[in-house]
matplotlib code that plots the C-alpha trace (Angstrom):
import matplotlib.pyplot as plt

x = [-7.6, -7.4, -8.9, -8.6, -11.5, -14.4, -12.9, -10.1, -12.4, -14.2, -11.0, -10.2, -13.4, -15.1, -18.5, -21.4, -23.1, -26.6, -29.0, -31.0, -34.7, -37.4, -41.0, -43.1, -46.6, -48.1, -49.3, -52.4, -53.4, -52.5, -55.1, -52.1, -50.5, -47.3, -46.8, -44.7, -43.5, -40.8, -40.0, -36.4, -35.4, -32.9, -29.5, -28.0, -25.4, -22.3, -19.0, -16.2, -14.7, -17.9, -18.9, -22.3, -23.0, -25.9, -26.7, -26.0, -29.1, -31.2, -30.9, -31.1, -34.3, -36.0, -34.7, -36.3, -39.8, -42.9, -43.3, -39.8, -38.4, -35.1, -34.2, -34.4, -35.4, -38.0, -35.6, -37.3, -35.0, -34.4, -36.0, -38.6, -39.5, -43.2, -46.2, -47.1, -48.9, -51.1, -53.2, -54.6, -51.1, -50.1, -46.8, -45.2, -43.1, -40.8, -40.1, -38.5, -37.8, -38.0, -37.6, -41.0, -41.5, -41.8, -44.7, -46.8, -46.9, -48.4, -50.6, -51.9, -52.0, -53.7, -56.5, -57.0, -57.1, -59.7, -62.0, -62.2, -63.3, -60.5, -59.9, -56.5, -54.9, -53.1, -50.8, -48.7, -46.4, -43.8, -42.9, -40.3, -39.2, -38.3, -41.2, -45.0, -44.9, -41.9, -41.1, -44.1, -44.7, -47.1, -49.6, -52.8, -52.5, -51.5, -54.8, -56.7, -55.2, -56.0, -59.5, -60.3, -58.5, -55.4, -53.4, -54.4, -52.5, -49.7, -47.0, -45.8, -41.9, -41.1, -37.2, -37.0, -40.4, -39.6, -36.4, -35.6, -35.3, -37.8, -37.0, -38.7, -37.2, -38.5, -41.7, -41.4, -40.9, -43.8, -46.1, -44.4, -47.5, -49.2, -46.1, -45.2, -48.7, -48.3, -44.6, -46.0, -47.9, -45.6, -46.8, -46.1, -43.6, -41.5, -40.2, -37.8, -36.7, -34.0, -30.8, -28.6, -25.9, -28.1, -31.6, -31.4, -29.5, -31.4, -34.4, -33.5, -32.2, -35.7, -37.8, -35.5, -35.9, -39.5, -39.2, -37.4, -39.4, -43.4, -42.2, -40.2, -37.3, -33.7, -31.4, -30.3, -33.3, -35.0, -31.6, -32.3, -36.0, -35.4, -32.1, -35.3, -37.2, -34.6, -33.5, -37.6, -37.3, -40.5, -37.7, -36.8, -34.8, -34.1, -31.7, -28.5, -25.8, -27.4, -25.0, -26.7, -28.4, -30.5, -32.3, -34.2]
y = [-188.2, -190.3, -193.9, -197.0, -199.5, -199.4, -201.2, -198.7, -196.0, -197.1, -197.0, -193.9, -191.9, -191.1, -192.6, -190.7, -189.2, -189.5, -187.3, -186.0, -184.5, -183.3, -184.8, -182.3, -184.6, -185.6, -188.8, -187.7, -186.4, -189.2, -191.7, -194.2, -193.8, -195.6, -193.0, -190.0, -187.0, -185.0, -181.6, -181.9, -178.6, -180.2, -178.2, -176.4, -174.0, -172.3, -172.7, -170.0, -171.9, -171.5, -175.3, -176.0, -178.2, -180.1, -182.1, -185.7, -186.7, -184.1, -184.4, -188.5, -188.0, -185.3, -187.7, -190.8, -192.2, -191.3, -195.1, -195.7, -196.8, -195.7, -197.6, -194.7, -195.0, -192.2, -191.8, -189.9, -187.4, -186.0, -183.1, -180.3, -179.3, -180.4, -178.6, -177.5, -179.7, -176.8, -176.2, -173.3, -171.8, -169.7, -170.2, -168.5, -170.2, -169.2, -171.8, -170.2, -172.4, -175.9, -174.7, -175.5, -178.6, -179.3, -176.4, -178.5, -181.3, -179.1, -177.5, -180.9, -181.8, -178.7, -179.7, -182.9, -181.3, -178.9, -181.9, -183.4, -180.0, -179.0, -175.3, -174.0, -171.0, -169.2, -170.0, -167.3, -168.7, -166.6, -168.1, -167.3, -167.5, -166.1, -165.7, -166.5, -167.7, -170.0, -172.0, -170.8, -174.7, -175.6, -173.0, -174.1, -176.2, -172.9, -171.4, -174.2, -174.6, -170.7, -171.0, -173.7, -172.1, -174.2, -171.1, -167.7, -165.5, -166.0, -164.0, -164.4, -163.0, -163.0, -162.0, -161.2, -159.2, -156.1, -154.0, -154.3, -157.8, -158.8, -161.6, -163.5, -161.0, -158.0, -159.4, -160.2, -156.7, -155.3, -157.1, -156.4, -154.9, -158.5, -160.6, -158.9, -159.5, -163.0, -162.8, -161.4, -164.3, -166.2, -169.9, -168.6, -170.8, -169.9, -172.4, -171.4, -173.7, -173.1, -171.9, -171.6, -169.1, -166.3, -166.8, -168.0, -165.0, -162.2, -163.6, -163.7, -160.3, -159.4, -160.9, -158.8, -156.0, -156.5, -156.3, -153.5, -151.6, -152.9, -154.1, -151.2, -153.4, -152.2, -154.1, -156.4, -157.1, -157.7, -160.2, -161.8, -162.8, -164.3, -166.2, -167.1, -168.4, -170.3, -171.8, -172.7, -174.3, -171.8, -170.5, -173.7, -174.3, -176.9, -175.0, -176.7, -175.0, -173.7, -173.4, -171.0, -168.2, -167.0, -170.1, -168.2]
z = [-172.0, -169.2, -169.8, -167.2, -166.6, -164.7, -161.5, -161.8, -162.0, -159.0, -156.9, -157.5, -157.5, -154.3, -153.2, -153.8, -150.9, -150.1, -150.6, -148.0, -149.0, -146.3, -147.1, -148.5, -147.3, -144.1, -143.5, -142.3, -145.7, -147.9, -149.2, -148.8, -145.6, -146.0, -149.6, -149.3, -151.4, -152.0, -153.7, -156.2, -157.9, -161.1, -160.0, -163.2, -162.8, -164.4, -163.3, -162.5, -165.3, -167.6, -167.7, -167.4, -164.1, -163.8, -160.4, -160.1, -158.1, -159.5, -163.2, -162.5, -160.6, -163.4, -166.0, -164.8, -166.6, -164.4, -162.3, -162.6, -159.1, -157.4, -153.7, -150.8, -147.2, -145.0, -142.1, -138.6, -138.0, -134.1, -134.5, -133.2, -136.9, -136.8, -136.5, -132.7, -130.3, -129.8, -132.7, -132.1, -132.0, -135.0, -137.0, -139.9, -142.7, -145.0, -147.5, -151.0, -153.9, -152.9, -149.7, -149.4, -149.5, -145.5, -145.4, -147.7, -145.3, -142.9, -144.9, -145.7, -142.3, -140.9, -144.1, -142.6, -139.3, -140.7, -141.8, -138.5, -137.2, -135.0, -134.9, -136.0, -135.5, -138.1, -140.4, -142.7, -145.5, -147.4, -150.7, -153.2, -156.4, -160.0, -161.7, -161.5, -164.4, -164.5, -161.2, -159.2, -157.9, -155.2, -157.1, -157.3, -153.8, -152.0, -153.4, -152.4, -148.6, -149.0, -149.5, -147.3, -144.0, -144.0, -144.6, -143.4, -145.6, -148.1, -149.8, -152.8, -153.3, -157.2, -157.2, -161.1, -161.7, -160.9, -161.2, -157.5, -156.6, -154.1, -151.7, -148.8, -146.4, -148.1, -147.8, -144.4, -143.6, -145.8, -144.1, -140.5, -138.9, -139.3, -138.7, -135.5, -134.1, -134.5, -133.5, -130.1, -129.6, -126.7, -129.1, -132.2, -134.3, -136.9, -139.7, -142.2, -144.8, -147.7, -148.3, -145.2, -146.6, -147.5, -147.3, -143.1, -142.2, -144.2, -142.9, -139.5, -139.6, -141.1, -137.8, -135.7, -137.6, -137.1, -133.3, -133.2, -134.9, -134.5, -130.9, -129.5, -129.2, -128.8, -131.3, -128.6, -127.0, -130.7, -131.1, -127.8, -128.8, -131.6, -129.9, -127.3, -129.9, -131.1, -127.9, -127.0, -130.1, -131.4, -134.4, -136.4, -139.3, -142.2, -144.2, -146.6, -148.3, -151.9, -155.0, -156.6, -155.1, -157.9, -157.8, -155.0]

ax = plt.figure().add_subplot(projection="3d")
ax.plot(x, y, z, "-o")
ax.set_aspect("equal")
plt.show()
């Protein structure tokens, strides 16, 4: 057992990073303007050396007593990933796990929108997670924003319900027919958010694959689109590293 004192301790350890979460609110939707929210999944894992892992910031931030405080700042980040300044353009997001967190600020926004009468084009969310039943967050606010016209149409992917595992991806592909007509649309936007080693790529491939086949796309022509979209900045993403991939 290794033991030295705390200012030892501090010399030799390395300083925490900080953690970086995307706001899962919209100003224009919060009674108090200057109050934001986020959307923390507690990180628990097992090692390759079978020790249980729980994250640092996570497991602090699930463990603290609701009105606690903790110091953090709301940094503006230099970046297109924000709803369209056309509203009456449609986007499609793809937001598994806490993935999404940024799709609720603009599902609040396009509510307030809404209430001020300003028409809105639509908006298709692909969700995923485990189970309905056990980390289905963001539930009952989907099926609101649902009914009041905030979001057109959303799909649910639960990866441990059925035999096959289901993901976003797979559901982006059942539901090619209606994606690819809002895909066509030269405004469309798409937003992914989530896990940037798996998740990204799979459903990147899956909006290609869409082209190709709803579009009449070669394989390089579907790649070039998307690599269009990208470069218009119409196919945006907000995508970290994940540890564990059935977390998804």
């Amino acid at each position: 057992m290794l033991l030295c004192t705390r200012r030892e301790l501090t010399m030799i350890a390395k300083n925490l990073q900080p953690r970086r979460y995307s706001v899962s609110s919209s100003p224009e939707g919060m009674a108090d303007k200057n109050q934001v929210t986020v959307t923390v999944g507690q990180l628990e894992f097992v090692t390759g050396t079978g020790r249980l892992h729980h994250g640092l910031a996570s497991t602090y931030l699930g463990n603290m007593p609701k009105g606690a405080f903790i110091p953090g700042t709301v940094r503006t980040m230099q970046s297109n990933f924000h709803l369209p300044d056309d509203n009456t353009a449609p986007i499609i997001m793809v937001g598994p796990g806490t993935g999404i967190a940024p799709m609720m600020g603009f599902l609040q926004e396009r509510e307030a929108l809404l209430k001020k009468h300003v028409k809105l084009g639509p908006a298709v969310m692909f969700f995923g997670c485990r189970s309905s039943t056990e980390d289905y967050i963001y539930q009952a606010e989907l099926e609101a924003y649902l009914k009041s016209g905030a979001l057109s149409n959303l799909q649910c992917a639960f990866s441990r319900e059925t035999a096959q595992k289901v993901y976003v991806q797979d559901k982006i592909w059942e539901n090619r027919d209606a994606v690819w007509k809002l895909l066509a649309d030269p405004r469309c936007t798409v937003y992914i958010c989530g896990d940037a080693r798996s998740m990204a790529p799979d459903v990147k491939r899956a909006f290609q694959k869409v082209a190709e086949h709803c579009g009449g796309k070669s394989a390089s022509s579907a790649f070039n689109m998307v690599a269009a979209m990208v470069e218009g900045n119409r196919y945006l993403e907000d995508v970290w590293a994940a540890c564990d991939r059935t977390a998804l």
